[in-house]
Steps between C-alpha positions, in 0.01 A plus 500: 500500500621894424357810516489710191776750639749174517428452141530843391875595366603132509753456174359187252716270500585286127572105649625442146682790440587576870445871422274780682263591219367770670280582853200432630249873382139404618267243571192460265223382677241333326139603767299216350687224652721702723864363405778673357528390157781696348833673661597776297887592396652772533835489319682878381506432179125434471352845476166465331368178487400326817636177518394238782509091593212303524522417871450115365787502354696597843757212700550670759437821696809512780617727774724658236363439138235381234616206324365415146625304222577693255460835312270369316233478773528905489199610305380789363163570701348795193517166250306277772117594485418351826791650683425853350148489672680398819776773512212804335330368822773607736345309803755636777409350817703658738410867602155382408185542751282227644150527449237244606236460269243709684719799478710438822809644493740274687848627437798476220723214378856567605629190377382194326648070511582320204563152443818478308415140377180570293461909487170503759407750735525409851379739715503863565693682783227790580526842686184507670538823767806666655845244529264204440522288246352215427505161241179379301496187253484546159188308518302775658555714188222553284624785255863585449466840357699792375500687771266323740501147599142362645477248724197282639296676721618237822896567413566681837360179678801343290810741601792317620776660747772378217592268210585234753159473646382425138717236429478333837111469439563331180769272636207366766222456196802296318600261795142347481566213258236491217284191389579375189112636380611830609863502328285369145269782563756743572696459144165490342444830617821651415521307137128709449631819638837489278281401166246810587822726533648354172130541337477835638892602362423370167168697421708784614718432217300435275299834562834720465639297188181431281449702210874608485750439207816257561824712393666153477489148380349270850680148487321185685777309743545256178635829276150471319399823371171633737410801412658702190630901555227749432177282595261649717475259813152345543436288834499207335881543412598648812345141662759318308790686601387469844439140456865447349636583845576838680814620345317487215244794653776672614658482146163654308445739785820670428427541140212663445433853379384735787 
């Protein structure tokens, strides 16, 4: 687990190359699941264009740096249609205020836990009056915002004296060994909830790439020709890139006219 502010200015680290390919700029939060899904780079001689890693694509995220592969897991996020929406978003969770939904003001987010493994939101370390602060599960969150985060309207029942306190809860729920019913059900459930967010990612997609031109030649994983330069993408053809594999998505999304 890290906070945001023990990301932030960490150099990215090349395993391949053993270089530093540049430092650790921003977060990009995506509010409808509430992970960080891109880390972007800043680098000196990258002036204009805003280049970022998918936060899939990270190994590691140490005391001292962000390890990825290669350079080639550096993107460009203005060529990415789904990462565009996330970084015009500009969801910046700390500094933001806590609202309940009935328009209770609670406080501000000072600081906000990430799990390094898998990008997720943890929990939020809240100012809630004068030299008290306060941490709140992720799961409480109903709206990541802008500017204002709301929560459910029982969060304060939910406030935790620190990040230890939330952990140490969980540790009890996990000691209770599981039936095997309950372990079947419990992978059901998350198989359902990862195919709704992999539904949900790909109508997304579809939605910012139909109707556009390809400004290059889209190869299948066999070198078969897809999808020739200059045809207007319908959602029929942007099914078959997606069903080729995901590079393949990433390939067409960066070659499309704006």
């Amino acid at each position: 687990m890290k906070t945001s502010k023990q990301i932030v200015g960490l150099p990215i680290i090349s395993i391949n190359d053993g270089k530093e390919l540049g430092t650790v700029k921003s977060l990009v939060v995506n509010p409808e699941h509430g992970t960080i899904d891109f880390i972007t780079v800043h680098h000196e001689d990258w002036q204009i264009s805003v280049k970022a890693v998918p936060f899939k694509k990270v190994i590691g995220v140490g005391d001292f740096a962000v390890t990825i592969e290669s350079e080639t897991n550096i993107i460009d996020l203005t060529e990415i249609p789904i990462a565009n929406t996330l970084v015009t978003k500009n969801i910046k969770i700390n500094g933001a205020r806590i609202m309940s939904k009935k328009g209770q003001l609670l406080g501000k987010v000072d600081e906000y836990f990430i799990n390094e493994d898998n990008g997720s939101i943890i929990a939020l370390q809240l100012n809630v009056a004068k030299d008290e602060e306060v941490v709140l599960a992720s799961e409480h969150v109903h709206t990541f915002g802008k500017d204002i985060l709301i929560v459910n309207e029982d969060a304060n029942e939910y406030f935790l004296n620190n990040i230890e306190e939330l952990f140490n809860g969980k540790k009890i729920e996990e000691e209770k060994i599981p039936s095997v019913e309950d372990a079947t059900e419990e992978v059901a459930v998350e198989k359902e909830e990862e195919e709704d967010i992999s539904q949900a990612f790909l109508e997304r997609q579809i939605t910012l790439l139909e109707g556009k031109k390809v400004t290059s030649d889209i190869y299948n994983k066999s070198g078969e020709l897809l999808i020739k330069n200059g045809t207007e993408l319908t959602k029929d053809l942007i099914l078959a890139v997606h069903n080729d594999g995901p590079s393949g998505m990433v390939e067409l999304s960066m070659n499309v006219e704006e």
